[in-house]
mmCIF file as Biopython writes it, N, C-alpha, C and O atoms, coordinates in Angstrom:
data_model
#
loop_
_atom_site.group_PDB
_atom_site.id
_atom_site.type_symbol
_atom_site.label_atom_id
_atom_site.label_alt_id
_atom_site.label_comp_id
_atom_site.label_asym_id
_atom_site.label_entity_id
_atom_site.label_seq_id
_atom_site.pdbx_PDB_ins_code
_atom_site.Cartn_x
_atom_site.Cartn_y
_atom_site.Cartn_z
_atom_site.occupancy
_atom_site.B_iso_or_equiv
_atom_site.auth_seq_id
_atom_site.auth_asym_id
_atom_site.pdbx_PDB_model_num
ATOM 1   N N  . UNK A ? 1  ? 128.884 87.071  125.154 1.0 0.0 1  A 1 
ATOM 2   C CA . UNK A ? 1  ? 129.806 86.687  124.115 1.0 0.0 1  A 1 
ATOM 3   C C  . UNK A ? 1  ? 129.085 85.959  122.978 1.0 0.0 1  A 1 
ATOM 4   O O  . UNK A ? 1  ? 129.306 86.188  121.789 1.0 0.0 1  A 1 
ATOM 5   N N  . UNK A ? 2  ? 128.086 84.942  123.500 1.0 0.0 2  A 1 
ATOM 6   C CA . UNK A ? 2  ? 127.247 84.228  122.398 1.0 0.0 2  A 1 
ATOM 7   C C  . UNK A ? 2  ? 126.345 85.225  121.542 1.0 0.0 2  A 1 
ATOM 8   O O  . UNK A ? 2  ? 125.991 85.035  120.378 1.0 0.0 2  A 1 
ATOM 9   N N  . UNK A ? 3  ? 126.142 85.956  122.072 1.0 0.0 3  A 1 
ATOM 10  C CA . UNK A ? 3  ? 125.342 86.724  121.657 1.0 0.0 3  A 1 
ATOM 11  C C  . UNK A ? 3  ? 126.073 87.688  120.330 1.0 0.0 3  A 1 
ATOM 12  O O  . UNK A ? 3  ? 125.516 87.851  119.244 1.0 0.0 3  A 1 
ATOM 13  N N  . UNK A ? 4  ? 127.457 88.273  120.712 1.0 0.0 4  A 1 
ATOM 14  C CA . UNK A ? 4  ? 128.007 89.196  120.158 1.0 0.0 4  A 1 
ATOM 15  C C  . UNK A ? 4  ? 127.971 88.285  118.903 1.0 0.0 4  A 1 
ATOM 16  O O  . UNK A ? 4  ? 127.554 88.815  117.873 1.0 0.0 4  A 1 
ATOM 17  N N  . UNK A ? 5  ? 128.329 87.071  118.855 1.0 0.0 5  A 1 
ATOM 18  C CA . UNK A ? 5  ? 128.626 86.140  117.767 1.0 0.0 5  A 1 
ATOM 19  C C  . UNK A ? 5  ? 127.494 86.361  116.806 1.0 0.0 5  A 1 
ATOM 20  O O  . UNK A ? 5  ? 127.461 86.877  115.688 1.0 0.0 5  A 1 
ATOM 21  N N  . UNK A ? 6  ? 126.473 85.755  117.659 1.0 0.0 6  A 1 
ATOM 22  C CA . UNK A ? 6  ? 125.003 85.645  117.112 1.0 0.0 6  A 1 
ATOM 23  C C  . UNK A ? 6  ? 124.778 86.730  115.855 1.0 0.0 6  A 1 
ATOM 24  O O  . UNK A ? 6  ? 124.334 86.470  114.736 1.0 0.0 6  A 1 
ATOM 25  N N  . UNK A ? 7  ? 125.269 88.165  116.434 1.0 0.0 7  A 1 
ATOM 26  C CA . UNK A ? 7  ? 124.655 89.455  116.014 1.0 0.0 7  A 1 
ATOM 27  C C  . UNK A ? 7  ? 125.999 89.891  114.739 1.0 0.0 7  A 1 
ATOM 28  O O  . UNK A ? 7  ? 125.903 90.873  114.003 1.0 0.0 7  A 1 
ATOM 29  N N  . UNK A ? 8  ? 127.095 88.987  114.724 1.0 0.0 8  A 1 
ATOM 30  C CA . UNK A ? 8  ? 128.080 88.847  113.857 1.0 0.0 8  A 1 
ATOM 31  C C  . UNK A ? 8  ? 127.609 87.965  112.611 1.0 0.0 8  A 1 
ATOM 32  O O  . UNK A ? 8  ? 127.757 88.432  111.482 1.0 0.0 8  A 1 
ATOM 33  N N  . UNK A ? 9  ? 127.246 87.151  112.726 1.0 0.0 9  A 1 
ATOM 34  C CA . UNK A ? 9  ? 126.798 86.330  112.182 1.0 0.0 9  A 1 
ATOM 35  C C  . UNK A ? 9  ? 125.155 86.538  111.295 1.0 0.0 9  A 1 
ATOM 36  O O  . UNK A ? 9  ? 125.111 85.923  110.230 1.0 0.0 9  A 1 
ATOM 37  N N  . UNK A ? 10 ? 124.209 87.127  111.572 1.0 0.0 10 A 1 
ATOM 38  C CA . UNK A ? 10 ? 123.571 87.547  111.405 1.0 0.0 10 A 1 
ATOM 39  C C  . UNK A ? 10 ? 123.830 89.092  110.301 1.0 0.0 10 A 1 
ATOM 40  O O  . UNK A ? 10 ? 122.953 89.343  109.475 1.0 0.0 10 A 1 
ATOM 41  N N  . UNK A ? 11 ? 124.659 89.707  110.372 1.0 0.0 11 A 1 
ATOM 42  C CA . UNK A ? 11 ? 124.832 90.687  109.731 1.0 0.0 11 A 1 
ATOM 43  C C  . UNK A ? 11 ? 125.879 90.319  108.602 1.0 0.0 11 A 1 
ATOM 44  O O  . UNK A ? 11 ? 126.278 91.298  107.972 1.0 0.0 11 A 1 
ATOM 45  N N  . UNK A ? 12 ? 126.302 89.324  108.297 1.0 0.0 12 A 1 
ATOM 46  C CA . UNK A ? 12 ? 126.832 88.514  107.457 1.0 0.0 12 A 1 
ATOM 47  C C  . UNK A ? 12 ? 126.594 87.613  106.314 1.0 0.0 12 A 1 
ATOM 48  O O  . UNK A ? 12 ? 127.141 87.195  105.294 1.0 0.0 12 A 1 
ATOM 49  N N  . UNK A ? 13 ? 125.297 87.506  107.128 1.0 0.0 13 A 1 
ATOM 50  C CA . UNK A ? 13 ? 124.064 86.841  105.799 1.0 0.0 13 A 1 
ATOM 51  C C  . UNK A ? 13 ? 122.886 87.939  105.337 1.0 0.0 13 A 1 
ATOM 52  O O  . UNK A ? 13 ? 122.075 88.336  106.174 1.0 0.0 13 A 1 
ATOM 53  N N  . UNK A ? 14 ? 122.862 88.227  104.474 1.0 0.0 14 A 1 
ATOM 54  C CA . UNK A ? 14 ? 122.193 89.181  103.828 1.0 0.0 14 A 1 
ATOM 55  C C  . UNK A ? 14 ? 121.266 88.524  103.291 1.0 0.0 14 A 1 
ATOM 56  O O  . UNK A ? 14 ? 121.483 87.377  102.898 1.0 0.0 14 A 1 
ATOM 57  N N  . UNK A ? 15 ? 119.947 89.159  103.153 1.0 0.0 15 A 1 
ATOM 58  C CA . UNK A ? 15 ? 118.701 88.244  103.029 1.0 0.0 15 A 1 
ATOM 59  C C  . UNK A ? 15 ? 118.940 88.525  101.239 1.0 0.0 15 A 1 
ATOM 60  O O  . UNK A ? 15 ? 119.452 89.515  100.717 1.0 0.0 15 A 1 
ATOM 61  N N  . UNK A ? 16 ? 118.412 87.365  100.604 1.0 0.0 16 A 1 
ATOM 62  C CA . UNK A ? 16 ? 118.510 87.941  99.133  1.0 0.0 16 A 1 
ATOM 63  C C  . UNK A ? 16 ? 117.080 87.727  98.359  1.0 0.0 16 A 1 
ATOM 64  O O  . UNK A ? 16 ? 116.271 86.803  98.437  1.0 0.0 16 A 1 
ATOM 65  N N  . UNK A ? 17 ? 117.074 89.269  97.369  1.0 0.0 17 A 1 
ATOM 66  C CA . UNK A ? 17 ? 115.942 89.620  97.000  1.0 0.0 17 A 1 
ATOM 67  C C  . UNK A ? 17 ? 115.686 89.484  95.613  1.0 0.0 17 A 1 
ATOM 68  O O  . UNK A ? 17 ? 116.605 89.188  94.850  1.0 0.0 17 A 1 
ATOM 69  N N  . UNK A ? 18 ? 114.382 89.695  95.159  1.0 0.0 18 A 1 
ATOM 70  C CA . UNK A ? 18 ? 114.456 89.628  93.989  1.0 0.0 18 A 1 
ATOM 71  C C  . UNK A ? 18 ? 114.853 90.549  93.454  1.0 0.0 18 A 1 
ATOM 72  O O  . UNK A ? 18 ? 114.414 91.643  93.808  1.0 0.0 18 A 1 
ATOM 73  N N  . UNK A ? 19 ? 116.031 90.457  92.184  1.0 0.0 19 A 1 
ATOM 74  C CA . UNK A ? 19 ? 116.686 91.897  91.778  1.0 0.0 19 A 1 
ATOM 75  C C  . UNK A ? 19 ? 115.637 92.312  91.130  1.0 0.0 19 A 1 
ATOM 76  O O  . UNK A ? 19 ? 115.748 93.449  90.671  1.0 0.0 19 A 1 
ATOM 77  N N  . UNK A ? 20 ? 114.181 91.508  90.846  1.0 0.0 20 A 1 
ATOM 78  C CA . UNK A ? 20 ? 113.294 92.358  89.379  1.0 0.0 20 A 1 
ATOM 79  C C  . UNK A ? 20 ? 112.580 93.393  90.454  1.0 0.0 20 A 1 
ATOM 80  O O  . UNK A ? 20 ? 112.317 94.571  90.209  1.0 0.0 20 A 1 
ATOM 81  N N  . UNK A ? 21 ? 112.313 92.669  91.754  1.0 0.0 21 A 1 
ATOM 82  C CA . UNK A ? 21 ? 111.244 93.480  92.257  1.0 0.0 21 A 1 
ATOM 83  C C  . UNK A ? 21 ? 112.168 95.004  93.154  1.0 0.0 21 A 1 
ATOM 84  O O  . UNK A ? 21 ? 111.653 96.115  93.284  1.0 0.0 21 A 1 
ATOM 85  N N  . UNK A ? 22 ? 113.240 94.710  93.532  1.0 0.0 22 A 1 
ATOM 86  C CA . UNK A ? 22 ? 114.420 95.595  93.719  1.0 0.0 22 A 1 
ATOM 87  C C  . UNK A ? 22 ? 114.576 96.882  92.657  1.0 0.0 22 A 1 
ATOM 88  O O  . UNK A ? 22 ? 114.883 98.032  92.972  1.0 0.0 22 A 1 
ATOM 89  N N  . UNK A ? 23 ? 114.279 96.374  91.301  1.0 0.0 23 A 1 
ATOM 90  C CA . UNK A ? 23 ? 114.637 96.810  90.370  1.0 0.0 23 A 1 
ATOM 91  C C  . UNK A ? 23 ? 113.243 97.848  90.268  1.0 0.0 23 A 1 
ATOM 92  O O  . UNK A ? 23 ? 113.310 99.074  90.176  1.0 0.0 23 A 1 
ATOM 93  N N  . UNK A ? 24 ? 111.918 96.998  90.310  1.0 0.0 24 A 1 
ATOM 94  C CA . UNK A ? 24 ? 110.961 97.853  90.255  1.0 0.0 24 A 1 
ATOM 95  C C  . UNK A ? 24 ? 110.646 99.004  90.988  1.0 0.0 24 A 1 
ATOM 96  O O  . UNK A ? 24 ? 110.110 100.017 90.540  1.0 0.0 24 A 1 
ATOM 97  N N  . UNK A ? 25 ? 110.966 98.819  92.004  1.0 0.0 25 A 1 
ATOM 98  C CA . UNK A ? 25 ? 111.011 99.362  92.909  1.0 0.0 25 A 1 
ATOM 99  C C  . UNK A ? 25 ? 111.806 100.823 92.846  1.0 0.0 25 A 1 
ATOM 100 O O  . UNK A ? 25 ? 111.305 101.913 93.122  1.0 0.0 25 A 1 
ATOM 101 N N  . UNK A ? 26 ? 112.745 100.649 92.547  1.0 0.0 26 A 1 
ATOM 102 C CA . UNK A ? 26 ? 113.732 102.008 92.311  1.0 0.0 26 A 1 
ATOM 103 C C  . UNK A ? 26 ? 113.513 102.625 91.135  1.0 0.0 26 A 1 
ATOM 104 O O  . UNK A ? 26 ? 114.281 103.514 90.768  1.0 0.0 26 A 1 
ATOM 105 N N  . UNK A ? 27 ? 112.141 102.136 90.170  1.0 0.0 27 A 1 
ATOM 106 C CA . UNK A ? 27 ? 112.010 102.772 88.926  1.0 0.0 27 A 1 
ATOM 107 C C  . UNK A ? 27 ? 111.084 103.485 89.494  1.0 0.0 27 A 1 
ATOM 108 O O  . UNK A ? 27 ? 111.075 104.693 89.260  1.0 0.0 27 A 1 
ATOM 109 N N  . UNK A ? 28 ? 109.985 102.850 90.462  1.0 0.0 28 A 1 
ATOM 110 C CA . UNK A ? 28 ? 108.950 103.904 91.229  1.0 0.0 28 A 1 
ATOM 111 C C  . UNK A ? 28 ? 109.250 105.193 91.750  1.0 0.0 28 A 1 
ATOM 112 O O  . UNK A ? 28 ? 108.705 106.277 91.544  1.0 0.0 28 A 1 
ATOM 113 N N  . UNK A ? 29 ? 110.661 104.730 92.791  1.0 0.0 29 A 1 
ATOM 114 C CA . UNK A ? 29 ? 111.183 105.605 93.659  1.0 0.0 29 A 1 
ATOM 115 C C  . UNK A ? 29 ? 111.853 107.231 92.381  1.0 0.0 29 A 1 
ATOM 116 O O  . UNK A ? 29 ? 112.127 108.347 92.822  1.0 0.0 29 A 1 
ATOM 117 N N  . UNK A ? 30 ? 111.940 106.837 90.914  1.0 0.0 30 A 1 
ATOM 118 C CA . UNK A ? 30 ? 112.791 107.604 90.061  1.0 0.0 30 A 1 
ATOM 119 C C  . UNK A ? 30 ? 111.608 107.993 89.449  1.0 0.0 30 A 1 
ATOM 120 O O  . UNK A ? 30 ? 111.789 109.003 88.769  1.0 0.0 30 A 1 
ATOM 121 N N  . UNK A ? 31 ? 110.385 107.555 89.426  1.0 0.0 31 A 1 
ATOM 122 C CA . UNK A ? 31 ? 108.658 108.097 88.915  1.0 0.0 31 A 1 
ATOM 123 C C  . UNK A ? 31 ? 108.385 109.282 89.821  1.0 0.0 31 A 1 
ATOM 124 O O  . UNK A ? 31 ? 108.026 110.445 89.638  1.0 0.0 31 A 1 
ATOM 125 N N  . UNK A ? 32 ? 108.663 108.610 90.763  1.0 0.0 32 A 1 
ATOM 126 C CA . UNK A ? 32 ? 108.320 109.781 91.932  1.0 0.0 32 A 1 
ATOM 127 C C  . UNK A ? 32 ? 108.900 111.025 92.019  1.0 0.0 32 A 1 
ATOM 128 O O  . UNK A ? 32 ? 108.165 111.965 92.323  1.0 0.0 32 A 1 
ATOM 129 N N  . UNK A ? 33 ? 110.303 111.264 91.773  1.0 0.0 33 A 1 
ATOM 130 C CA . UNK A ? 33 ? 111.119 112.185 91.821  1.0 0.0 33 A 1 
ATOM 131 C C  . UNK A ? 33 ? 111.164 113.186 90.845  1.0 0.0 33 A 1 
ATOM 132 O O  . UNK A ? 33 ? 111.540 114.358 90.858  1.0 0.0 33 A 1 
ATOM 133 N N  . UNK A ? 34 ? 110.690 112.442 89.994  1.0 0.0 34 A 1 
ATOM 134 C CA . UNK A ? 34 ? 110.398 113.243 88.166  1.0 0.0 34 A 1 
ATOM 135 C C  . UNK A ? 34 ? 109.319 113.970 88.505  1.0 0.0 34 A 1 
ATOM 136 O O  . UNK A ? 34 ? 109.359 115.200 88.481  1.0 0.0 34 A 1 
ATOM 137 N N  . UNK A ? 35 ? 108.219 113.281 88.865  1.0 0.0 35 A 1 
ATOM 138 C CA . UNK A ? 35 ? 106.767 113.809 88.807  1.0 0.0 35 A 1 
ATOM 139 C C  . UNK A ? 35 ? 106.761 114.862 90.415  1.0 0.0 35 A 1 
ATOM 140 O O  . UNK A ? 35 ? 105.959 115.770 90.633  1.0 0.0 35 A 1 
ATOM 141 N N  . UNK A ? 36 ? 107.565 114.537 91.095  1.0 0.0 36 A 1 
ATOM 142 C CA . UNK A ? 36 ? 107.455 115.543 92.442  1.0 0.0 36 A 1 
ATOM 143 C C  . UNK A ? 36 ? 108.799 116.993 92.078  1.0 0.0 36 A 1 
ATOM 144 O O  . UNK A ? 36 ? 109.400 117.444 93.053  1.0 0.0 36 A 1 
ATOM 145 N N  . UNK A ? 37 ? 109.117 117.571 90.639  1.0 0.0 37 A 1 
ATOM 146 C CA . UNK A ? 37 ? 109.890 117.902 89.823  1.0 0.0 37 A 1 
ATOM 147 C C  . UNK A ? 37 ? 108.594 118.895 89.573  1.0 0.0 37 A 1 
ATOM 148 O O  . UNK A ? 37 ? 108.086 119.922 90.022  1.0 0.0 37 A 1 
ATOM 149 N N  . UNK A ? 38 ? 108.425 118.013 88.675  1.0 0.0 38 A 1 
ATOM 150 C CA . UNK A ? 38 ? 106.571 118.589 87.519  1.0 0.0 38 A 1 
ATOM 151 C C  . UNK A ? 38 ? 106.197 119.038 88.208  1.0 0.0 38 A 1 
ATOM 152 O O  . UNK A ? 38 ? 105.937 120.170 87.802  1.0 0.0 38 A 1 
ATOM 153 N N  . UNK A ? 39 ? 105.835 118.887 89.504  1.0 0.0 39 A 1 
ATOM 154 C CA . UNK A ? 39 ? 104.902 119.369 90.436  1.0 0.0 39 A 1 
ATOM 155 C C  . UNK A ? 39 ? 105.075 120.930 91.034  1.0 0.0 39 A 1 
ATOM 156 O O  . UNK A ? 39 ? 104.281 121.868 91.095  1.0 0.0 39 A 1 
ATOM 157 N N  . UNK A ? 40 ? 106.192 120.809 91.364  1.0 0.0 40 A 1 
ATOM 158 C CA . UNK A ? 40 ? 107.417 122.340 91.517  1.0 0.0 40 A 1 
ATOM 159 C C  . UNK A ? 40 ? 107.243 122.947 90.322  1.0 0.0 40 A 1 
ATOM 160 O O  . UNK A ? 40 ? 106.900 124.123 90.441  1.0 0.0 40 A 1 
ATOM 161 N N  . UNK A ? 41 ? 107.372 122.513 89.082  1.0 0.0 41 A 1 
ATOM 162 C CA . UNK A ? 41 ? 107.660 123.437 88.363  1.0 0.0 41 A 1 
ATOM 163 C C  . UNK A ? 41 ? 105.973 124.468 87.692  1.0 0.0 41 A 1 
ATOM 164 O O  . UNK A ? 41 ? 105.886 125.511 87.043  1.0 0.0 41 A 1 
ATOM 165 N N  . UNK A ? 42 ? 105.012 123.617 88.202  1.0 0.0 42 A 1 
ATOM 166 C CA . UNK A ? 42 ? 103.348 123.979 87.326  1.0 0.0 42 A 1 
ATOM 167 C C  . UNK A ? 42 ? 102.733 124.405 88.057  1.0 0.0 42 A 1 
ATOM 168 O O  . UNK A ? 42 ? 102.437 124.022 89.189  1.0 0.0 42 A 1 
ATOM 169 N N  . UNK A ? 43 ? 102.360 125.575 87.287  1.0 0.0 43 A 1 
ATOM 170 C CA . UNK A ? 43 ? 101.372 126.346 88.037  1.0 0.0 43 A 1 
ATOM 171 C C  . UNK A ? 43 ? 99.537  125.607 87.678  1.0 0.0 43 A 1 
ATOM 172 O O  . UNK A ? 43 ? 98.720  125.243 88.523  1.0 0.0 43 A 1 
ATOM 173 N N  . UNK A ? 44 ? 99.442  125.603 86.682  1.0 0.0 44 A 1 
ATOM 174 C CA . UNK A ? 44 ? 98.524  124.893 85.866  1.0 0.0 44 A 1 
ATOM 175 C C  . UNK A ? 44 ? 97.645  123.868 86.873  1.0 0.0 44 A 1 
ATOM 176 O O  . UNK A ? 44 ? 98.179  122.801 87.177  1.0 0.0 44 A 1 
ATOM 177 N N  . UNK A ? 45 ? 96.230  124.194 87.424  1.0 0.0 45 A 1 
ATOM 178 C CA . UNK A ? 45 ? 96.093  123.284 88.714  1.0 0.0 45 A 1 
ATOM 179 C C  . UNK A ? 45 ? 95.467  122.089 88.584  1.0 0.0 45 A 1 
ATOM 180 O O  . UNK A ? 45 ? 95.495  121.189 89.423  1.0 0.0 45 A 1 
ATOM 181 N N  . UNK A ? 46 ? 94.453  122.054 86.721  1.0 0.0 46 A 1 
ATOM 182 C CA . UNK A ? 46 ? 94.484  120.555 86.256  1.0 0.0 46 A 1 
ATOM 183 C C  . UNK A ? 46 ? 95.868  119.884 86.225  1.0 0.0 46 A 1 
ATOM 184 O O  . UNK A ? 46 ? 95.901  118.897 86.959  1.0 0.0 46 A 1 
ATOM 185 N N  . UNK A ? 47 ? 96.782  120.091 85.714  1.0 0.0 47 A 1 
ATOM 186 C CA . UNK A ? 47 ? 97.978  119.805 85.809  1.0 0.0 47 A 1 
ATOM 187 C C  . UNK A ? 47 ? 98.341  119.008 86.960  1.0 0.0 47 A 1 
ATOM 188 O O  . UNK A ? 47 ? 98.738  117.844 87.018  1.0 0.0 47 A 1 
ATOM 189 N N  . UNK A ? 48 ? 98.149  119.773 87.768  1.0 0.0 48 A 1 
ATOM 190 C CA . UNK A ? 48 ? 99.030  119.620 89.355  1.0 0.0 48 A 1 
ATOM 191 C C  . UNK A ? 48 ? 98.004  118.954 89.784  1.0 0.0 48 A 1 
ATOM 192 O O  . UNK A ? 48 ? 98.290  118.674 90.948  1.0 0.0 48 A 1 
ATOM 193 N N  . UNK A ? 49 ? 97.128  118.593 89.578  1.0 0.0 49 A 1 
ATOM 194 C CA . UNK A ? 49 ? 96.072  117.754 89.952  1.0 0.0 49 A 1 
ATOM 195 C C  . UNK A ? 49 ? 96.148  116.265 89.463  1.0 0.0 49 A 1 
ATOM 196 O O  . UNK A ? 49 ? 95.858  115.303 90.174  1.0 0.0 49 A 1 
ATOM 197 N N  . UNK A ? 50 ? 96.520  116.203 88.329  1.0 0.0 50 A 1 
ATOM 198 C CA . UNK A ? 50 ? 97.053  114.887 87.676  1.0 0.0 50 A 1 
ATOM 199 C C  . UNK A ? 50 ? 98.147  114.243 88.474  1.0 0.0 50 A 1 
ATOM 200 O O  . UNK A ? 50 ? 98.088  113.190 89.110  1.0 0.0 50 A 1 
ATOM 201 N N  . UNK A ? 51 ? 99.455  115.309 88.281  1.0 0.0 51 A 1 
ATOM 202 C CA . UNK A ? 51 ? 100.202 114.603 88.816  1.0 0.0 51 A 1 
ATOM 203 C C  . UNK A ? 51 ? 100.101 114.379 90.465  1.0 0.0 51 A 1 
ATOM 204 O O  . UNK A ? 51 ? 100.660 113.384 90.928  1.0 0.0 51 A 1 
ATOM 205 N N  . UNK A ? 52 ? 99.420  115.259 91.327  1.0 0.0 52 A 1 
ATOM 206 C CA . UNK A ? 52 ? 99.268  114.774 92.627  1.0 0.0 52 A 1 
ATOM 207 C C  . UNK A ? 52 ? 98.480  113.212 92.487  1.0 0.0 52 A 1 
ATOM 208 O O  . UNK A ? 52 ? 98.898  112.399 93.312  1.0 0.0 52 A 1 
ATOM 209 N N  . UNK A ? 53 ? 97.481  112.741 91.620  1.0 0.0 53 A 1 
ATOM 210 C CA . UNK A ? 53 ? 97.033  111.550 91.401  1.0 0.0 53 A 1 
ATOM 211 C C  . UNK A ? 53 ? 98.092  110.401 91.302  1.0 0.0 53 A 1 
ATOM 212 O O  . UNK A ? 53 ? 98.283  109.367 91.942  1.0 0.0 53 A 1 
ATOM 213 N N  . UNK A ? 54 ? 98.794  111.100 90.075  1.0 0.0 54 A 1 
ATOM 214 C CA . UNK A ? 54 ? 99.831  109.968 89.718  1.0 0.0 54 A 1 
ATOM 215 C C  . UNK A ? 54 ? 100.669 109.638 90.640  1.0 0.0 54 A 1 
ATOM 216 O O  . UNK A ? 54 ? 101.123 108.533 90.345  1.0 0.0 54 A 1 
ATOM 217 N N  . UNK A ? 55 ? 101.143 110.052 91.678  1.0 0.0 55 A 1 
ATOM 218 C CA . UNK A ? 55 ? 101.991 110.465 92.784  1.0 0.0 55 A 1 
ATOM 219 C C  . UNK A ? 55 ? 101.513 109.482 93.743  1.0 0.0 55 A 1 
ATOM 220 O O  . UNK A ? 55 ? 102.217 108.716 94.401  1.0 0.0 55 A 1 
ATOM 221 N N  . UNK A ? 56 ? 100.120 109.589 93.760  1.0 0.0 56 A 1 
ATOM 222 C CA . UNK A ? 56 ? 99.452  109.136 94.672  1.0 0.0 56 A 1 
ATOM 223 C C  . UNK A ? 56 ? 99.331  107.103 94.616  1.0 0.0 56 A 1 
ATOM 224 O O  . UNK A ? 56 ? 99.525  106.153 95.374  1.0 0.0 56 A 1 
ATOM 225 N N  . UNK A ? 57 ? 98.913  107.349 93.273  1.0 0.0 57 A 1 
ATOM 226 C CA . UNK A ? 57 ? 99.248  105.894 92.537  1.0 0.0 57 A 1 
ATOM 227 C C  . UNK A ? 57 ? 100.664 105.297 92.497  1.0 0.0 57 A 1 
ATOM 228 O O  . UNK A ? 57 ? 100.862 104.084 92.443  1.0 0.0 57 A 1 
ATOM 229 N N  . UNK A ? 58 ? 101.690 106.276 92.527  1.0 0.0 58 A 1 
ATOM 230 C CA . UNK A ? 58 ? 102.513 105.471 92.676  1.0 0.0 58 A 1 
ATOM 231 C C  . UNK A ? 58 ? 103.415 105.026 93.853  1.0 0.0 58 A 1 
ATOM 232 O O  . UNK A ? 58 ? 104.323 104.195 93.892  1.0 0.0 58 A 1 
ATOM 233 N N  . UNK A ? 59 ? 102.757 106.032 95.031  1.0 0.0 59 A 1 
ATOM 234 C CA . UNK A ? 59 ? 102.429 105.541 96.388  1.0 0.0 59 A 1 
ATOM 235 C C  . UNK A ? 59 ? 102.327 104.006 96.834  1.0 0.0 59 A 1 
ATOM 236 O O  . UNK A ? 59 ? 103.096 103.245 97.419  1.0 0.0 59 A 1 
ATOM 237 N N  . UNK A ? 60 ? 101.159 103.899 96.349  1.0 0.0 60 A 1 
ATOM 238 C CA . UNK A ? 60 ? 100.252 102.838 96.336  1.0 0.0 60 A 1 
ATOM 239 C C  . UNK A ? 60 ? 101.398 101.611 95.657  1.0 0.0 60 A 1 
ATOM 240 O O  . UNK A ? 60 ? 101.366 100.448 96.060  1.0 0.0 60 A 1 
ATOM 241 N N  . UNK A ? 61 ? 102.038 101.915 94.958  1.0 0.0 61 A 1 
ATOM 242 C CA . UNK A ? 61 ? 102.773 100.685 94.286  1.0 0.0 61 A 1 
ATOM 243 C C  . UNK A ? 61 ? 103.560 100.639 94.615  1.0 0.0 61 A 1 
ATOM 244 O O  . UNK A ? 61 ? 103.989 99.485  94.610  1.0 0.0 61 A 1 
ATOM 245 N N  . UNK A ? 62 ? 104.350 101.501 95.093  1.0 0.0 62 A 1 
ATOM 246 C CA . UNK A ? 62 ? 105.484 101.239 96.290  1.0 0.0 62 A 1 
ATOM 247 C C  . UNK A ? 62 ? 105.672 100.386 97.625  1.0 0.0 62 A 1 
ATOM 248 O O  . UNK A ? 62 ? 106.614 99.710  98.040  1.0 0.0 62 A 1 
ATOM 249 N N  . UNK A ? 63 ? 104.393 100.686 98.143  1.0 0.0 63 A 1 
ATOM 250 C CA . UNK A ? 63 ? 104.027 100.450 99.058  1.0 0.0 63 A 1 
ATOM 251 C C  . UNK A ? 63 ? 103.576 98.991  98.828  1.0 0.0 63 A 1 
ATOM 252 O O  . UNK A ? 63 ? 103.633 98.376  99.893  1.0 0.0 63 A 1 
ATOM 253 N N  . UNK A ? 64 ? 103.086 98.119  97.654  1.0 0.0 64 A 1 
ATOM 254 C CA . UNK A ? 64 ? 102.884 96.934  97.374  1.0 0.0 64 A 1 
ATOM 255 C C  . UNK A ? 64 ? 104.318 96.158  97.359  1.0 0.0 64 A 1 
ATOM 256 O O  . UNK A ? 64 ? 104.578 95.107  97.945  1.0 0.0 64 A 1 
ATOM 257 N N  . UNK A ? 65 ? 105.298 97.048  96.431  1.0 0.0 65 A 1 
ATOM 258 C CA . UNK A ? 65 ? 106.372 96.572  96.260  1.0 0.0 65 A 1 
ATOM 259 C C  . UNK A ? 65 ? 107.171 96.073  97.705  1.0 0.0 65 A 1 
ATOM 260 O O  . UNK A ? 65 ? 107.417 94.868  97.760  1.0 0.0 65 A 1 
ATOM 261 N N  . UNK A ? 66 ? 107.486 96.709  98.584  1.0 0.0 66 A 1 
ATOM 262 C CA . UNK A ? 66 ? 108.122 97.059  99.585  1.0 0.0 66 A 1 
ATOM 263 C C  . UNK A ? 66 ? 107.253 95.675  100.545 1.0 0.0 66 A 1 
ATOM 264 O O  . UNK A ? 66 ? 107.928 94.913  101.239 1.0 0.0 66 A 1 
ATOM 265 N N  . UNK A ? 67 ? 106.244 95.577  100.477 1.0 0.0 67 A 1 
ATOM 266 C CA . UNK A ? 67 ? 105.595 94.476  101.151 1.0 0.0 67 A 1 
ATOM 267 C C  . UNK A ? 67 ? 106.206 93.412  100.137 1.0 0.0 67 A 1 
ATOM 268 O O  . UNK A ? 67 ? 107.190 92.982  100.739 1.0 0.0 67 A 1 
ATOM 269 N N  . UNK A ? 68 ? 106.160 93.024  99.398  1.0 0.0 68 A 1 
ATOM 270 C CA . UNK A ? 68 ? 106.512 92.168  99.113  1.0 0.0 68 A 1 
ATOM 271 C C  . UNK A ? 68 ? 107.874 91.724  98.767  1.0 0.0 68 A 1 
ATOM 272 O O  . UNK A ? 68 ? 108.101 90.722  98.089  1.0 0.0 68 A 1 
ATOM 273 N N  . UNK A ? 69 ? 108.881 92.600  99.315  1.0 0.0 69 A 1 
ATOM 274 C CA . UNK A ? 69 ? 110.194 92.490  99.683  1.0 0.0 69 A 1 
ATOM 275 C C  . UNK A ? 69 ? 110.546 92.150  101.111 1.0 0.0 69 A 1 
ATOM 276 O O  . UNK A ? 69 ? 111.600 91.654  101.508 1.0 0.0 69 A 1 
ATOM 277 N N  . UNK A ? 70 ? 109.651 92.446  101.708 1.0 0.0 70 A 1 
ATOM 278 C CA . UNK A ? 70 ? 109.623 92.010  103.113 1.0 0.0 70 A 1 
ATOM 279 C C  . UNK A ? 70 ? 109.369 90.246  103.544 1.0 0.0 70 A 1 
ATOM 280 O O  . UNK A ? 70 ? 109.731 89.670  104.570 1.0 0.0 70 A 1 
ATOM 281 N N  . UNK A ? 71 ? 108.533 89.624  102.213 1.0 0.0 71 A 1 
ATOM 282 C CA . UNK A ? 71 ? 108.203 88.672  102.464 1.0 0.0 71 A 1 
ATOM 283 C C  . UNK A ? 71 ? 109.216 87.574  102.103 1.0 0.0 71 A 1 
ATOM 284 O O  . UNK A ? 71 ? 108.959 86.394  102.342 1.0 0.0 71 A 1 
#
């Protein structure tokens, strides 16, 4: 029973984040979607070579972001 409480209670308080880094975050996630778009659409393999980079980079910043939402 203490427990059920516990796990009531707990899902009631919502951890709160920074809306900028929240914010950044979903501009990455909307970088990504554009450029994984481009990617479908080019045949061009400098092209598709760029954006697999950029893709890749913005991997990488996601992945910073997301850590530091955790913290």
């Amino acid at each position: 029973m203490e427990e059920l409480e516990r796990e009531r209670r707990q899902s009631r308080t919502k951890t709160v984040r920074d809306p900028e880094k929240v914010r950044a975050l979903e501009s990455l996630r909307l970088a990504r979607t554009e450029l994984e778009g481009q990617l479908a659409a080019t045949a061009n393999e400098r092209r598709r070579d760029h954006i697999n980079q950029a893709i890749a980079e913005i991997e990488r910043r996601m992945k910073e972001a997301e850590e530091e939402l955790k913290d």
